[in-house]
Every structure is written in C-alpha cells, then in structure tokens.
C-alpha positions in Angstrom: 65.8 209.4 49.7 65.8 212.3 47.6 68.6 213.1 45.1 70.9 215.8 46.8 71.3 218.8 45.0 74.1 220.8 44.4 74.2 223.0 47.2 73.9 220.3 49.5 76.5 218.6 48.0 78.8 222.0 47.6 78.0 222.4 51.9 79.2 218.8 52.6 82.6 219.1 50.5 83.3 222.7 52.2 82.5 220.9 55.3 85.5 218.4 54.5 87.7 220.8 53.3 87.1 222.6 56.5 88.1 219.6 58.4 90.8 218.7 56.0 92.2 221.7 56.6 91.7 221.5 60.5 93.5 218.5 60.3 96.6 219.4 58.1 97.2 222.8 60.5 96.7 220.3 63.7 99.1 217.3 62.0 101.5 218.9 59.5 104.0 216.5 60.0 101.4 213.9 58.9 103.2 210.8 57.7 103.1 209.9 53.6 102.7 205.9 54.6 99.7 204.6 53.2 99.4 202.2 56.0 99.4 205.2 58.3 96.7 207.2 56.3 94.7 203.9 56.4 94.8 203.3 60.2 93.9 207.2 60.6 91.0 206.9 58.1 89.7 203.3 60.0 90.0 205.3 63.7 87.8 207.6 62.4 85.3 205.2 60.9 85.2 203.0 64.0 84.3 206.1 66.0 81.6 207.3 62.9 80.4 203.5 63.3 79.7 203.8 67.4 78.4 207.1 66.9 75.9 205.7 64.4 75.2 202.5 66.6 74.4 205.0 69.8 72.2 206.8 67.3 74.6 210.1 67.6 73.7 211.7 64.2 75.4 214.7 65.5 78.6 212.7 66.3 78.2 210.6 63.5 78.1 213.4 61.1 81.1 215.1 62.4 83.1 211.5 62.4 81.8 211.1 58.7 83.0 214.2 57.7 86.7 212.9 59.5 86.6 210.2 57.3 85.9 212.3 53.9 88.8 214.6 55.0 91.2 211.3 55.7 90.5 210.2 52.3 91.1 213.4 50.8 94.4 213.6 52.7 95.4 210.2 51.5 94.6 211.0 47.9 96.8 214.4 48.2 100.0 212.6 50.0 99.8 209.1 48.9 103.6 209.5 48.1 103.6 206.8 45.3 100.8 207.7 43.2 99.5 211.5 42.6 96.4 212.2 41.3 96.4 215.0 38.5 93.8 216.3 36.8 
C-alpha cells in the first residue's frame, strides 16, 4: 500500500468532521459518560466490521468514518480529562 498523501489524508478528516458534526446537530444532548461514548463508538465498529465481512466497502467506509467521528467526540467531551493543545 502506498503512503497516503496529504490531501488524502486532509479529505478523510473533513469527512469525519463532517460526520462529527452530523452527529453532534443529530445528538446534542450526547451524554459525557465514557462508558456511553464507548458503547456508541463499539455499535459503530460492529456495523463497520459486518459491512467489511459482506464486502460493503461503501458501507464500511461510511461506518469507518462513524467510528473516527465517535472518537473524536469522546476526546472533545470525555468530562474528566480534556485534551489541550
């Protein structure tokens, strides 16, 4: 596999911001547990994981980018631990 560049790399993190976003405007009231954030991110692996298994790549992309967004929302509300700079 070839090294991604930038711009691919640039198009797949404004794809997860995208979704982030999507997600935050569709679940404001998103809980701050970390158990919670964890159960949300492993729904949305399982389904990435069956989409994979079915050989979805269009599913599975679209779950995989669910799961980058989860972890971003995680890192942004984990209500113990913020991550600056």
């Amino acid at each position: 596999m070839k090294q991604p560049t930038d711009q691919e790399i640039d198009l797949v993190l404004e794809q997860i911001k995208a979704e982030l976003k999507r997600a935050v405007t569709k679940h404001p009231s998103h809980t701050r547990s970390s158990h919670h954030h964890l159960a949300v991110t492993e729904e949305e692996l399982h389904e990435a994981r069956l989409a994979v298994y079915a050989d979805d790549f269009a599913h599975a992309k679209k779950e995989m980018l669910s799961v980058g967004a989860m972890a971003a929302r995680y890192i942004l509300e984990a209500q113990d631990e913020k991550i600056t700079g």
